[in-house]
C-alpha positions as CSV (number, residue, x, y, z in Angstrom):
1,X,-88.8,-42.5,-151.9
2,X,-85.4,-42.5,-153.3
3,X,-85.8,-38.7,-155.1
4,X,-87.0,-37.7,-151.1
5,X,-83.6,-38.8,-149.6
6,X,-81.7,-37.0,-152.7
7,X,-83.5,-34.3,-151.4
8,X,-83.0,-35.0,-147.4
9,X,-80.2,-37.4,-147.8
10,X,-79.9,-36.7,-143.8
11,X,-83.0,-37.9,-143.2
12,X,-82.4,-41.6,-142.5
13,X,-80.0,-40.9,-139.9
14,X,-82.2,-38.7,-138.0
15,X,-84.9,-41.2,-137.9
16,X,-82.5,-44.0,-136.8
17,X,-81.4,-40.8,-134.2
18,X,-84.7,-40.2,-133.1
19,X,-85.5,-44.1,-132.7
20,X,-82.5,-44.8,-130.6
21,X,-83.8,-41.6,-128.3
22,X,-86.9,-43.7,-127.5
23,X,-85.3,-46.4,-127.1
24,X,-83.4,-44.7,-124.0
25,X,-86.2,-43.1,-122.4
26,X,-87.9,-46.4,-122.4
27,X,-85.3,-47.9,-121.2
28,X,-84.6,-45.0,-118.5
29,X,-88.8,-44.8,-117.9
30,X,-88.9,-48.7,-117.4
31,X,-86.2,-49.0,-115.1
32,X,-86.3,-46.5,-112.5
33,X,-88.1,-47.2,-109.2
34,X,-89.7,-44.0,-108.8
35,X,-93.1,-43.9,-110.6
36,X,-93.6,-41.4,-113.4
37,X,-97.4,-40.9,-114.9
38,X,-99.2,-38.4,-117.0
39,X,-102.6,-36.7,-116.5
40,X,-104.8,-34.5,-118.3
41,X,-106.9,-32.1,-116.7
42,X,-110.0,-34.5,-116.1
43,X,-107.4,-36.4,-113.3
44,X,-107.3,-39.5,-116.0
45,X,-104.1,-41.0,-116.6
46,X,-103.0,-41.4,-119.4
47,X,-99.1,-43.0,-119.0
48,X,-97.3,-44.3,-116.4
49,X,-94.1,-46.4,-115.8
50,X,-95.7,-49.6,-115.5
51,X,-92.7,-51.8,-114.1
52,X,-92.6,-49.2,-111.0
53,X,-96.2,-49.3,-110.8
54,X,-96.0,-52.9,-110.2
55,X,-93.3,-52.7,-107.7
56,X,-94.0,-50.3,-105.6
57,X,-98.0,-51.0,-105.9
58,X,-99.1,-54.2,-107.1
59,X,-100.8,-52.6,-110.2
60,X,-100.7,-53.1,-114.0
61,X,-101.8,-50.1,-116.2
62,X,-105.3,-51.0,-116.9
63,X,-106.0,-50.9,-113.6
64,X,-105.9,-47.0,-112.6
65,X,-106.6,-46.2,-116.0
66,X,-108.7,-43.2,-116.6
67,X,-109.5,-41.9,-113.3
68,X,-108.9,-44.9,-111.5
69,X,-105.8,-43.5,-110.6
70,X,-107.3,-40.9,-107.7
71,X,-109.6,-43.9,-106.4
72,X,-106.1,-45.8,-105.1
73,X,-105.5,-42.3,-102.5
74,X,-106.5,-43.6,-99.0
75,X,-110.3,-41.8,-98.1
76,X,-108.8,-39.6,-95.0
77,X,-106.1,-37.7,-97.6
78,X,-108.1,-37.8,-101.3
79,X,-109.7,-34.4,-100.5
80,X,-105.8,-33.0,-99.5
81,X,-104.7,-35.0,-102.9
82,X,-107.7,-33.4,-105.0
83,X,-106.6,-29.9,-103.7
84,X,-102.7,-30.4,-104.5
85,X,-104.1,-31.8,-108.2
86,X,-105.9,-28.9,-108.9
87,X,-103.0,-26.2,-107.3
88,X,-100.5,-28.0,-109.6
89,X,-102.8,-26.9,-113.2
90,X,-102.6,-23.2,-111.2
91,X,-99.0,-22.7,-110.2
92,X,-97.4,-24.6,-112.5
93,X,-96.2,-26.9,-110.1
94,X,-96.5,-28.6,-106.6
95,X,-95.5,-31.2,-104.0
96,X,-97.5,-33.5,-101.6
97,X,-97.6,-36.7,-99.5
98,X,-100.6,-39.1,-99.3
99,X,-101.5,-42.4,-98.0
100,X,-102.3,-45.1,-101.3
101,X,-103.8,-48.3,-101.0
102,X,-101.6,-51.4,-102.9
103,X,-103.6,-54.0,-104.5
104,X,-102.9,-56.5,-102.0
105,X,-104.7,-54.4,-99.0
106,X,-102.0,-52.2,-97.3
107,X,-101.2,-48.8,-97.3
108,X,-98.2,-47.2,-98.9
109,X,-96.9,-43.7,-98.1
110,X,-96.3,-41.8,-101.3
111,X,-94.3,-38.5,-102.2
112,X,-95.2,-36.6,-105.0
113,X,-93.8,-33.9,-107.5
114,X,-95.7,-32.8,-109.9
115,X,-95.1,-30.4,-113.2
116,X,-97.7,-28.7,-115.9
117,X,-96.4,-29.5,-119.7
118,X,-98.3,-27.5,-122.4
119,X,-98.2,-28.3,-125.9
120,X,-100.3,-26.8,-128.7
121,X,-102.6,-25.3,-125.9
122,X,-103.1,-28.8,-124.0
123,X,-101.9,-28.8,-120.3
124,X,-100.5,-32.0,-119.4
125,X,-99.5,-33.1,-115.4
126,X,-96.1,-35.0,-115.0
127,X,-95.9,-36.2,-112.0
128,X,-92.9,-38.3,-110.0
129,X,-93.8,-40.4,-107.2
130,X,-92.0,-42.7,-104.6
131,X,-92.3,-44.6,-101.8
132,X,-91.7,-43.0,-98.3
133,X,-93.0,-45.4,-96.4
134,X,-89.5,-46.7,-94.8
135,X,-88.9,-43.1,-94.1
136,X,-92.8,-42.2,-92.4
137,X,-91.8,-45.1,-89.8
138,X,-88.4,-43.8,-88.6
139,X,-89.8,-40.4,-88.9
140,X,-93.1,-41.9,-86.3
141,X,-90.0,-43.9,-84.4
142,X,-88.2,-41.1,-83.8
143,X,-91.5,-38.7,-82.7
144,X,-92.6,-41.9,-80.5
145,X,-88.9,-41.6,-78.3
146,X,-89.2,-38.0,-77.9
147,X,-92.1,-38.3,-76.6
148,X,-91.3,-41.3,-74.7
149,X,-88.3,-38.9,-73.6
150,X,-90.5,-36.2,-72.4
151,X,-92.6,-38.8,-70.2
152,X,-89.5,-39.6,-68.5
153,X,-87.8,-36.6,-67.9
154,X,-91.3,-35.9,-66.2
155,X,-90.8,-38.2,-64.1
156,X,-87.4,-37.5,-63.1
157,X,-88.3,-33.6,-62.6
158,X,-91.4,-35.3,-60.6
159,X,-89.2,-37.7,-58.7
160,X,-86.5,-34.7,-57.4
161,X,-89.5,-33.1,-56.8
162,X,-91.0,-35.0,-54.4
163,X,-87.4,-36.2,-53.2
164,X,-86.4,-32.6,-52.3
165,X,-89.4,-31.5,-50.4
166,X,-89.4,-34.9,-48.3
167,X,-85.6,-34.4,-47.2
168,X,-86.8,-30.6,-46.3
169,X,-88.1,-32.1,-43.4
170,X,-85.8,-34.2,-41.6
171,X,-82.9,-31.4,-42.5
172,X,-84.8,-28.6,-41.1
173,X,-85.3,-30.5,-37.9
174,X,-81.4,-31.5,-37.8
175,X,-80.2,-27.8,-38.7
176,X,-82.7,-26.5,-36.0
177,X,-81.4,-28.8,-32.8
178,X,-77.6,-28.4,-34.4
179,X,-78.2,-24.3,-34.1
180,X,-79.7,-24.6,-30.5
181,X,-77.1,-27.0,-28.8
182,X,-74.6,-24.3,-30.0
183,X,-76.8,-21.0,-28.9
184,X,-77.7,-22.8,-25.8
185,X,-75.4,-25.4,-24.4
186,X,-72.0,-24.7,-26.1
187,X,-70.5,-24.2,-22.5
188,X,-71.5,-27.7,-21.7
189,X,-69.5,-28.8,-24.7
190,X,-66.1,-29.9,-25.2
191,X,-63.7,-28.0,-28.6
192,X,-64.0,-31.0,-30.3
193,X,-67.7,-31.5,-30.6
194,X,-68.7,-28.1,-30.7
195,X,-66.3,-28.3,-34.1
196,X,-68.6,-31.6,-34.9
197,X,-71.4,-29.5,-34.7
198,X,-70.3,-26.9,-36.8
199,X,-69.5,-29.5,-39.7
200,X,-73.0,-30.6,-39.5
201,X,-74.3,-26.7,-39.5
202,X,-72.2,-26.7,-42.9
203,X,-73.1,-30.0,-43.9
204,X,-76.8,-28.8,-43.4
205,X,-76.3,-25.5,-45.3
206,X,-74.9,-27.0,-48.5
207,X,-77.5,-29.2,-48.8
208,X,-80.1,-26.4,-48.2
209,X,-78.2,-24.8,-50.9
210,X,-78.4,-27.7,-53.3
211,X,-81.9,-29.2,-52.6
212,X,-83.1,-25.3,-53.6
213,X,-81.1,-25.6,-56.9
214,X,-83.0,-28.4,-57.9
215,X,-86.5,-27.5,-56.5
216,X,-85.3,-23.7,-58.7
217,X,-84.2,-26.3,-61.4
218,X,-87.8,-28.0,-62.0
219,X,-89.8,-24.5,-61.6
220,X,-87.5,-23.7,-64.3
221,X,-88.6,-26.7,-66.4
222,X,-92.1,-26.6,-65.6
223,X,-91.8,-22.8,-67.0
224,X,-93.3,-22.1,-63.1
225,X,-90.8,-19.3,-62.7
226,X,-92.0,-15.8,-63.2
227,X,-89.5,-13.0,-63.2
228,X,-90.1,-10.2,-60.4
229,X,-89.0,-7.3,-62.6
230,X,-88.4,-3.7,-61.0
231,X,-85.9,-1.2,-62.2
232,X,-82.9,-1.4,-60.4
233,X,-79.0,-0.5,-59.9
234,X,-77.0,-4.0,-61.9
235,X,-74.0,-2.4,-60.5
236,X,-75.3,-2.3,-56.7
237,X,-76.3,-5.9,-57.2
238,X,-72.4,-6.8,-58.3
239,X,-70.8,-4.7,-54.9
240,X,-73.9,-6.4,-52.7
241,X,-72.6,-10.3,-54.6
242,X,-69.1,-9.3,-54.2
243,X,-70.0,-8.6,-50.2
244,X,-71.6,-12.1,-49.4
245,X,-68.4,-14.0,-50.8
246,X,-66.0,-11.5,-49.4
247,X,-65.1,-14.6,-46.7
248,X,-64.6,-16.7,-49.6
249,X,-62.7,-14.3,-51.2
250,X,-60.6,-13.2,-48.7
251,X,-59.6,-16.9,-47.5
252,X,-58.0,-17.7,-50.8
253,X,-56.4,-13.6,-51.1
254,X,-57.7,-13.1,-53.8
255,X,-57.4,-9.6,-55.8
256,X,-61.0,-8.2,-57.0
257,X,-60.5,-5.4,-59.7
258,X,-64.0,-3.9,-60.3
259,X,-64.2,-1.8,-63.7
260,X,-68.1,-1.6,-63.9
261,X,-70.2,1.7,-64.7
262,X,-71.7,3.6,-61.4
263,X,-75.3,3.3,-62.2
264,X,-76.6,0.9,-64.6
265,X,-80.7,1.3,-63.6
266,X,-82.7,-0.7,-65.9
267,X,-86.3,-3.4,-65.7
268,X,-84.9,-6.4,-64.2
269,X,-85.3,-9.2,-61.6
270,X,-83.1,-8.3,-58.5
271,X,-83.2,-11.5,-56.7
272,X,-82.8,-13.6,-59.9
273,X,-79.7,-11.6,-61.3
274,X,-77.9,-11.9,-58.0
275,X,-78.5,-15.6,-58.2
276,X,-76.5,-15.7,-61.2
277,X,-73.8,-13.5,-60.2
278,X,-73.2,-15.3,-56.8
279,X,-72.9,-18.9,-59.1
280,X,-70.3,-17.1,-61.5
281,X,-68.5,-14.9,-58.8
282,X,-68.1,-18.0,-56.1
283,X,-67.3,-20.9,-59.5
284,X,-64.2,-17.9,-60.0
285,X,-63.1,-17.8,-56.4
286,X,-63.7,-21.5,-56.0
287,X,-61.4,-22.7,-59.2
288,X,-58.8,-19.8,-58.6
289,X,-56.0,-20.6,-56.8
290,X,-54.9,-18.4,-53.4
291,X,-53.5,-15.2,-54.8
292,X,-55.6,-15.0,-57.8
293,X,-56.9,-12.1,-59.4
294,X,-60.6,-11.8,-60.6
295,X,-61.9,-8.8,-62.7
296,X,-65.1,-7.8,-62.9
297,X,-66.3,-5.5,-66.0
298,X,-69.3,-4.3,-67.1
299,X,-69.8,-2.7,-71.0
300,X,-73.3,-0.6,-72.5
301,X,-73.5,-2.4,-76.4
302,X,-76.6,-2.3,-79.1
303,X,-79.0,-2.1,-75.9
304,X,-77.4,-4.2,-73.5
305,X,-75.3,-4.2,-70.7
306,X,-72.9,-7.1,-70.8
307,X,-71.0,-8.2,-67.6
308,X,-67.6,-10.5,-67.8
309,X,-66.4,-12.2,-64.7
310,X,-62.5,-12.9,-65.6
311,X,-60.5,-15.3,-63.6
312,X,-56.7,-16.5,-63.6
313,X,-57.7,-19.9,-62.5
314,X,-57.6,-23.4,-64.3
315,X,-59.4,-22.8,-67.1
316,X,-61.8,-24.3,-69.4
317,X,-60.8,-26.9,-71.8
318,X,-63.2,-27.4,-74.9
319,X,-64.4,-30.9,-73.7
320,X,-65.8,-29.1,-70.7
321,X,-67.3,-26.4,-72.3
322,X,-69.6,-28.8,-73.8
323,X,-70.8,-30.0,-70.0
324,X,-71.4,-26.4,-69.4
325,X,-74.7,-24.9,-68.5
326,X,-76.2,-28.3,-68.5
327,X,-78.6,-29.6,-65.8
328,X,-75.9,-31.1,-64.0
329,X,-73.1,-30.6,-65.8
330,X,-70.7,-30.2,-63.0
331,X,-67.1,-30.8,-64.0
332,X,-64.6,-32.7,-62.0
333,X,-60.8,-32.0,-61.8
334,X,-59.5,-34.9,-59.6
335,X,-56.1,-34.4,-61.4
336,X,-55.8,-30.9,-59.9
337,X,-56.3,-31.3,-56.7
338,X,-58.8,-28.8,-56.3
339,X,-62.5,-30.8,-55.7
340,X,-61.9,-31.5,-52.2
341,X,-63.7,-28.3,-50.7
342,X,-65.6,-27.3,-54.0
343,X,-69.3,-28.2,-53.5
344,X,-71.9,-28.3,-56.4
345,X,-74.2,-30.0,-57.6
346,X,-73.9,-29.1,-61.2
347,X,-76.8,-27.0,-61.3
348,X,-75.9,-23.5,-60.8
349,X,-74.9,-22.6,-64.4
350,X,-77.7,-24.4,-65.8
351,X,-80.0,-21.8,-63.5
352,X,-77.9,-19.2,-64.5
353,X,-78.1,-19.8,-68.1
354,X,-82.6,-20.1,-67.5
355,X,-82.4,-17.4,-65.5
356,X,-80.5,-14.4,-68.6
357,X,-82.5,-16.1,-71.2
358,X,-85.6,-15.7,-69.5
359,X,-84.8,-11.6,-69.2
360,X,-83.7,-12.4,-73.2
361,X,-80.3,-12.4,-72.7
362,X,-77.2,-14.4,-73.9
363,X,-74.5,-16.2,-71.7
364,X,-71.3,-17.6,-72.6
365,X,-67.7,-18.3,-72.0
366,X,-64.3,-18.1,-73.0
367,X,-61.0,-19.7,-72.1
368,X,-58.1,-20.7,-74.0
369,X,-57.8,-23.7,-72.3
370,X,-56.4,-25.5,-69.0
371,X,-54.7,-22.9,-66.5
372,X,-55.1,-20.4,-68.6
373,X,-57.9,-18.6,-66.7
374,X,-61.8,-18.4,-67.9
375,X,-64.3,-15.1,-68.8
376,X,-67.9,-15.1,-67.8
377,X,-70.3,-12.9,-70.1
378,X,-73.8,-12.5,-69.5
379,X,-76.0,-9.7,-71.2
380,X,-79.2,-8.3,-69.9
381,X,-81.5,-5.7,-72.4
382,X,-82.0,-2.5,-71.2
383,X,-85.1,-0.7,-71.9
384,X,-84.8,3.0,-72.3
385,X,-88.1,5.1,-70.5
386,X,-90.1,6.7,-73.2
């Protein structure tokens, strides 16, 4: 003994090195919580952690020793758990959840890493498990509200449904007699309640206007809307849009510079695209002050023509922009002044927004902020003819 340490005199402080190693990892493998085993090939353990074991499920060693490990997976998942064992020996290594029964009767969630050692030709599985249990319910929680969520926004979309068509009704009836009392008896009438009819014949319109937002706001929901797609002329559409809000236009003064390309013929929904240029065109006339200038462009880029509707009016600040092309994400500026006269119910940009990216296109915004004037963009794909 003493002629072998003359000959390794370093010998005695390696041993004490290599005992104080194991003393670590048993202290490390003892007093983590996750639980760390080893397998052979024949799915028999052959180590394991034993104080995790116990606290996570209820187990001492000898009791899923061997291959009584793979009889603790819950029956639905041990084919899925077999599969992942085997795959592991193949690939060198792998990852999986399964159910596992604890010893007093319930069932524990368990994730799973496991890695292939080989030594001296002998492949070895180290695997790492822990409970996920805590994280499987929030994860159910969470899937249980959406689809709690859904049920209700069902019910609203069902509700303005219903709501919508039954006020149809009663405001046809009301537009209809308003219209014939003017056509018919307007020289029986006094100034002052032919102007009270009028009101009404406005009143009337805007909600017309708004009850077929929302009816085009469920269809859009209910994926119920089918684009009508033709080829046709995106710059006629913007001259026709600009012509139906030329009153507007002209009440506030406004200055209209058009810079848009002369013929822009492409595969798109007529009807539909003028939708969304009449809520962009009229939001810039409505929130520009009188003698404001708007500018309309149009650009050809990577397959698309993009058109930008810039205003000089009160601008977007970044709080809004967050409320914008939301269902009902109107935004209201009592401190300017400038509601009284601007109807809306909040829907038009969320159409709009439907409406390009159902023809795969992108719209946005830009503004720098209160009165400092907003752009518009929207682009629409252009399909060149083979």
């Amino acid at each position: 003994m003493a002629d072998s340490l003359k000959k390794n005199p370093d010998s005695r402080p390696i041993n004490r090195k290599l005992k104080e190693s194991g003393e670590y990892y048993s202290i490390i493998f003892n007093n983590v919580d996750d639980i760390i085993a080893v397998f052979n090939e024949k799915i028999e353990c052959e180590y394991i952690n034993e104080v995790a074991l116990m606290k996570t499920l209820g187990y001492n060693f000898s009791d899923i020793k061997g291959n009584k490990a793979i009889k603790l997976v819950f029956h639905d998942d041990l084919q899925k758990a077999l599969r992942n064992f085997h795959a592991v020996f193949r690939n060198g290594k792998n990852f999986g959840e399964s159910r596992v029964k604890c010893k007093d009767g319930s069932i524990k969630w368990i994730q799973s890493k496991g890695y292939v050692h080989t030594k001296d030709g002998e492949k070895k599985l180290i695997t790492i498990s822990r409970d996920i249990s805590e994280q499987k319910k929030i994860e159910k929680g969470l899937i249980d509200e959406k689809i709690e969520l859904e049920k209700l926004n069902e019910l609203k979309s069902e509700f303005l449904r219903r709501t919508t068509h039954e006020l149809k009704i009663p405001l046809t009836a009301i537009k209809g007699y308003t219209d014939l009392l003017l056509e018919t008896d307007s020289n029986k009438l006094n100034p002052e309640m032919i102007s009270n009819l009028e009101n009404i014949q406005e009143g009337c319109s805007r909600l017309e206007h708004i009850i077929k937002n929302i009816i085009e706001s469920s269809k859009i929901k209910t994926s119920k809307i089918k684009l009508r797609k033709s080829r046709g002329n995106l710059s006629e559409c913007i001259r026709y849009c600009l012509d139906e809000l030329k009153e507007l236009s002209d009440s506030k003064n406004h200055s209209i510079k058009l810079h848009i390309k002369k013929d822009l013929v492409f595969s798109f929904d007529k009807e539909q695209v003028c939708e969304v240029l009449i809520n962009l065109l009229s939001n810039a006339m409505k929130y520009t002050p009188v003698n404001g200038i708007l500018s309309i462009n149009t650009e050809s880029k990577n397959n698309f023509v993009i058109v930008s509707i810039k205003d000089n009016g009160i601008g977007i600040t970044k709080e809004e922009k967050k409320k914008l092309f939301k269902e009902f994400g109107k935004i209201n500026h009592p401190e300017l002044n400038l509601d009284s006269g601007i109807e809306g119910s909040g829907l038009g940009l969320y159409i709009s927004k439907q409406i390009i990216e159902l023809h795969d296109g992108e719209i946005w915004v830009e503004s720098e902020g209160r009165n400092k004037g907003s752009t518009f963009y929207f682009s629409l794909p252009i399909k060149k003819k083979k």
